[in-house]
C-alpha positions as CSV (number, residue, x, y, z in Angstrom):
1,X,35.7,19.5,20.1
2,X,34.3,21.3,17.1
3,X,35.5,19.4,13.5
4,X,35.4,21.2,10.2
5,X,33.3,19.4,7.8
6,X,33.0,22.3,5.1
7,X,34.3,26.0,4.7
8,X,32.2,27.5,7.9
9,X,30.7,24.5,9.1
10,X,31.6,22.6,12.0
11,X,30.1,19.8,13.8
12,X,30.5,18.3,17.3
13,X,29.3,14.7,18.5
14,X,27.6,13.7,21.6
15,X,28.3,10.3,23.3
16,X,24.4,9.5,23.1
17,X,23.1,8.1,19.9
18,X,26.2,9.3,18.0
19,X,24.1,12.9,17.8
20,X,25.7,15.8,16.0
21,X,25.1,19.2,16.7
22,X,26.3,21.7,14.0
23,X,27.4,25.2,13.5
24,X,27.2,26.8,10.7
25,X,29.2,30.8,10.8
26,X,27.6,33.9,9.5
27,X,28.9,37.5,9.1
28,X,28.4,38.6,12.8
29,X,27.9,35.2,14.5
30,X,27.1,31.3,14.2
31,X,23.8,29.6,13.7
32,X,23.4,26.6,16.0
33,X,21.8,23.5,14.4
34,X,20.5,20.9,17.1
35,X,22.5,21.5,20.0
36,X,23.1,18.9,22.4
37,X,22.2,16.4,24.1
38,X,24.1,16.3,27.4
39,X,24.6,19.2,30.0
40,X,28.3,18.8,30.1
41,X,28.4,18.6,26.2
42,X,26.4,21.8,25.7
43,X,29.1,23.4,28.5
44,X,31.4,22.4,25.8
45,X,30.2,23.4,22.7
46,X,29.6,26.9,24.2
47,X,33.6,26.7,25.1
48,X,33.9,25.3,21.5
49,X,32.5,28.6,20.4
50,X,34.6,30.6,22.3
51,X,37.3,29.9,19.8
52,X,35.7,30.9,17.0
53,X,35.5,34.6,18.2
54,X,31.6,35.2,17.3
55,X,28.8,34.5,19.3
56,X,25.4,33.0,18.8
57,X,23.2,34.8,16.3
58,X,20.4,32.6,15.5
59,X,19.4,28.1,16.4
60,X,17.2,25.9,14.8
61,X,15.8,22.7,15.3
62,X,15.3,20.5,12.8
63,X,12.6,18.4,14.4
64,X,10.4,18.4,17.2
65,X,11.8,15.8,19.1
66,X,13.5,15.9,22.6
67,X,17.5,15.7,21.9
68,X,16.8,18.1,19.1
69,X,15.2,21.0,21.5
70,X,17.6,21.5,24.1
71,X,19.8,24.8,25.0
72,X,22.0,26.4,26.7
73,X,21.9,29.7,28.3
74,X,25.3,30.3,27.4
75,X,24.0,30.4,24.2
76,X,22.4,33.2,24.7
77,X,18.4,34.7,24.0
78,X,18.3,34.4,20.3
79,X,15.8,33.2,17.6
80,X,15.3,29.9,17.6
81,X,13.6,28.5,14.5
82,X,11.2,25.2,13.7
83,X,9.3,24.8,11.1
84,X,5.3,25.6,11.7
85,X,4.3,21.7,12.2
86,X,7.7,21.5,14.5
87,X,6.8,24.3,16.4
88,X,2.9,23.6,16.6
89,X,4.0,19.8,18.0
90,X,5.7,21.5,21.1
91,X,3.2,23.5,21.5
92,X,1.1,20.8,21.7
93,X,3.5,19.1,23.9
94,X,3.3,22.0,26.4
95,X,-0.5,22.0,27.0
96,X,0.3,19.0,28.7
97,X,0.9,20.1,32.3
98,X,3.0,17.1,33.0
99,X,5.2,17.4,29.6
100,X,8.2,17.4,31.4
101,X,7.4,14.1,32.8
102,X,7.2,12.7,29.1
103,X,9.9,14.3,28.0
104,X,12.3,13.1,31.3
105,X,11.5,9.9,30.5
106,X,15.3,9.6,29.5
107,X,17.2,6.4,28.6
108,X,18.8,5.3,32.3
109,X,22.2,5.6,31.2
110,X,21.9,10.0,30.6
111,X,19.0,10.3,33.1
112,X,20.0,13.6,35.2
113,X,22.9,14.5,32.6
114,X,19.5,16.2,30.5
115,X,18.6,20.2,31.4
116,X,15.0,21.0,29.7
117,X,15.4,24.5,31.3
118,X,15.0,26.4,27.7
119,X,13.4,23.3,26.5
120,X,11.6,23.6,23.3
121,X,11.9,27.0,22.6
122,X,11.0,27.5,18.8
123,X,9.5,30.4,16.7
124,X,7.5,29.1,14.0
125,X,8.8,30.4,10.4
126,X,6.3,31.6,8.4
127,X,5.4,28.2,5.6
128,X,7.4,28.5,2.5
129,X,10.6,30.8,3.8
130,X,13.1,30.5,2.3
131,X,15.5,31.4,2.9
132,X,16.4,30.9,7.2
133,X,16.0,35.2,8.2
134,X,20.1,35.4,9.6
135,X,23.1,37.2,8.2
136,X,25.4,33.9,6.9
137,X,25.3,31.9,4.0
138,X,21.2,31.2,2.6
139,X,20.0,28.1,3.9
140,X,16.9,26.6,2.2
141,X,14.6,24.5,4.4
142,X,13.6,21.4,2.4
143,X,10.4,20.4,5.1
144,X,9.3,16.7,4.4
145,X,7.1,14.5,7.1
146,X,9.2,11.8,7.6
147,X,10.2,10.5,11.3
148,X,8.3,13.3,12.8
149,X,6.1,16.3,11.4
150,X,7.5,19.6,10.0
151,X,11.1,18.0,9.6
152,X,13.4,19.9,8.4
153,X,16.7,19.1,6.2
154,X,18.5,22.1,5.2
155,X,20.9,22.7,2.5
156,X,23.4,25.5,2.3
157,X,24.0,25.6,-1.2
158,X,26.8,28.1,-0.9
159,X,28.5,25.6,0.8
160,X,27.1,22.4,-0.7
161,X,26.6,21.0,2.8
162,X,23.3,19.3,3.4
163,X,21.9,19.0,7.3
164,X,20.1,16.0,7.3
165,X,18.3,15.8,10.3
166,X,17.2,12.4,11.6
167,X,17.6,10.7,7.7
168,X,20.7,9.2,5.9
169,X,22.2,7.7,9.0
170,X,24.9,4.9,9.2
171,X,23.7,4.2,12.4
172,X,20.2,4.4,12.9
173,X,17.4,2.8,10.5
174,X,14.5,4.8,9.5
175,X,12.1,5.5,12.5
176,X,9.0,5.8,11.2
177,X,6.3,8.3,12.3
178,X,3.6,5.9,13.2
179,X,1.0,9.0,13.7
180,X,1.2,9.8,10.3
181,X,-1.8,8.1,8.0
182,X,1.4,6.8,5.7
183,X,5.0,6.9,7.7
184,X,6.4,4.6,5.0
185,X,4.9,6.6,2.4
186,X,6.3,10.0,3.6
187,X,9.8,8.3,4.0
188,X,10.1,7.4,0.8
189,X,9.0,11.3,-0.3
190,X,11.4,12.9,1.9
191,X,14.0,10.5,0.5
192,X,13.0,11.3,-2.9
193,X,13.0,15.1,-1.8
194,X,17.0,14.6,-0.4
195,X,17.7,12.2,-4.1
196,X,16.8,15.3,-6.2
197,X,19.0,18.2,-4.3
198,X,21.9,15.6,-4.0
199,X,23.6,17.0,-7.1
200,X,24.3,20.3,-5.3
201,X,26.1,18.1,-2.2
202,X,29.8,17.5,-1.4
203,X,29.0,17.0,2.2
204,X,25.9,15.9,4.2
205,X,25.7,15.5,7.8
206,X,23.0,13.3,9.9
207,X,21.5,13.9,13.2
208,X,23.2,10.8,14.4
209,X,26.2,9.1,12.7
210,X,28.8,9.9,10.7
211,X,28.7,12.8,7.6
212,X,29.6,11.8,4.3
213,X,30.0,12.7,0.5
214,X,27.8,13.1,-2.7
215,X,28.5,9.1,-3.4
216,X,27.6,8.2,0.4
217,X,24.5,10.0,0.9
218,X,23.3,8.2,-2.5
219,X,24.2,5.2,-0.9
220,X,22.4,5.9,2.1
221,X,19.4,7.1,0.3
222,X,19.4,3.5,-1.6
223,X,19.6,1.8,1.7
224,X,16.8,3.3,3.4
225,X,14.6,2.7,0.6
226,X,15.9,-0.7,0.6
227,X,14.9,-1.0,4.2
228,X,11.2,0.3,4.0
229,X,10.7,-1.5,1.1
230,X,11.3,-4.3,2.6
231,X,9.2,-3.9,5.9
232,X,6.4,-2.6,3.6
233,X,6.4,-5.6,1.4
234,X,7.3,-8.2,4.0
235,X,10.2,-9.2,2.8
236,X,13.4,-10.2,4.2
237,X,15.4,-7.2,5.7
238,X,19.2,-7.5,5.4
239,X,20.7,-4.1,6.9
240,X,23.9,-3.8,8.7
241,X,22.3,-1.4,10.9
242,X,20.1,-4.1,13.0
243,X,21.4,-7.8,14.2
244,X,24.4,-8.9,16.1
245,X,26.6,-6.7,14.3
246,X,24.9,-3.4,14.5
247,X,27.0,0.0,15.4
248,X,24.5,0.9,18.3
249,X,22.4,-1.5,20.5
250,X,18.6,-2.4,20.9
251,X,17.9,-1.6,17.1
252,X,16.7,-5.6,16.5
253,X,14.4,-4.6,19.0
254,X,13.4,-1.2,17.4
255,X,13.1,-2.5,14.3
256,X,10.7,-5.7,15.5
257,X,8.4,-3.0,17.0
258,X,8.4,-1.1,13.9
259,X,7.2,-4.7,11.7
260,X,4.2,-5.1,14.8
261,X,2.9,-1.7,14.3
262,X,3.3,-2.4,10.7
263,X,1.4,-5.2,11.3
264,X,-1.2,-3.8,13.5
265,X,-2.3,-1.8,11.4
266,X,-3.3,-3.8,8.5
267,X,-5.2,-5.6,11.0
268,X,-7.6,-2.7,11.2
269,X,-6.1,-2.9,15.1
């Protein structure tokens, strides 16, 4: 079911990863913001919608990564927006004759409860727009290159609602983008990018995890710089989100893989 987080925005949680997809309403119709992940759950957020009386207008992605790419064809043949790096990664993704091969390589526990019929579907906005072309309240697209290129947070201002995108979650640590030249270092500039619009917040939601207020995503923001400080300095890491007690499983393991890649690489290997 679809929960109010802020006047005309909505959000709706998935069972994998603690994902939100979020709806933001317009004059004539709703922008959809990361729709998914599961077929069934996408069924219901398009019966969700039914409820609110106006139909699809406009979706974006805020990444280019695969739980943030899916449709629904009862959303309907609209614009569906990226960034230009998010859009020129699928694209790249799609010269690949086999990409659906890569991209069904699903966890076990949703494999075959995935569509990637209208997979990946994104018109590039031109660099620098701002704000998103549709007919509800001006969202600003704050791109940064942290977790994956051409990410996009977006903040509604009108509203004072911030759409994180895969950052400032409870849940998840920071994944770092290990094809950039400097993951750590474009983390710590996206956070730094979220830091100085936080003033204008009351509410910010995550792609995965719960949504919070102004004091929360400052806390959150102070945490993840906590955390790749830490991995970038070798130091100890001491984050609730990894070790016997974190929310979600297999993040230990995540996070060792991050620390040998780290590692790698000042190797010269």
């Amino acid at each position: 079911m679809l929960k109010q987080v802020a006047e005309g925005v909505f959000t709706r949680d998935s069972a994998f990863v603690q994902f939100n997809s979020i709806v933001v309403q317009g004059q004539d119709g709703v922008l959809l913001i990361d729709p998914g992940v599961l077929e069934t759950e996408l069924v219901g957020l398009a019966d969700d919608l039914l409820l609110l009386d106006q139909p699809v207008v406009a979706g974006i992605s805020t990444h280019p990564h695969w739980d943030h790419l899916l449709w629904h064809p009862r959303f309907g043949e609209v614009p569906r927006f990226g960034t230009a790096r998010c859009a020129a990664a699928v694209q790249k993704l799609f010269q690949n004759a086999n990409w659906k091969e890569s991209v069904g390589m699903l966890p076990p526990d949703i494999d075959g409860q995935v569509s990637l019929d209208l997979f990946g579907l994104i018109t590039a906005l031109p660099a620098n727009t701002e704000p998103i072309p549709w007919d509800g309240p001006e969202i600003r697209v704050l791109e940064h290159q942290a977790h994956a290129p051409g990410h996009a947070a977006l903040l509604i201002e009108e509203r004072k609602v911030l759409i994180a995108g895969d950052t400032l979650s409870d849940v998840l640590i920071p994944l770092l983008d290990f094809r950039a030249d400097d993951p750590i270092g474009d983390y710590l500039t996206a956070l730094q990018l979220l830091e100085d619009v936080a003033g204008k917040v009351d509410v910010f939601i995550p792609g995965h995890g719960s949504a919070g207020g102004a004091d929360e995503m400052r806390a959150r923001i102070s945490q993840d710089r906590a955390y790749l400080y830490a991995i970038r300095d070798g130091a100890v890491v001491d984050d609730p989100r990894i070790g016997p007690s974190a929310p979600l499983p297999g993040l230990s393991e995540v996070h060792e893989g991050q620390l040998q890649r780290l590692a790698h690489r000042r190797s010269g290997d």
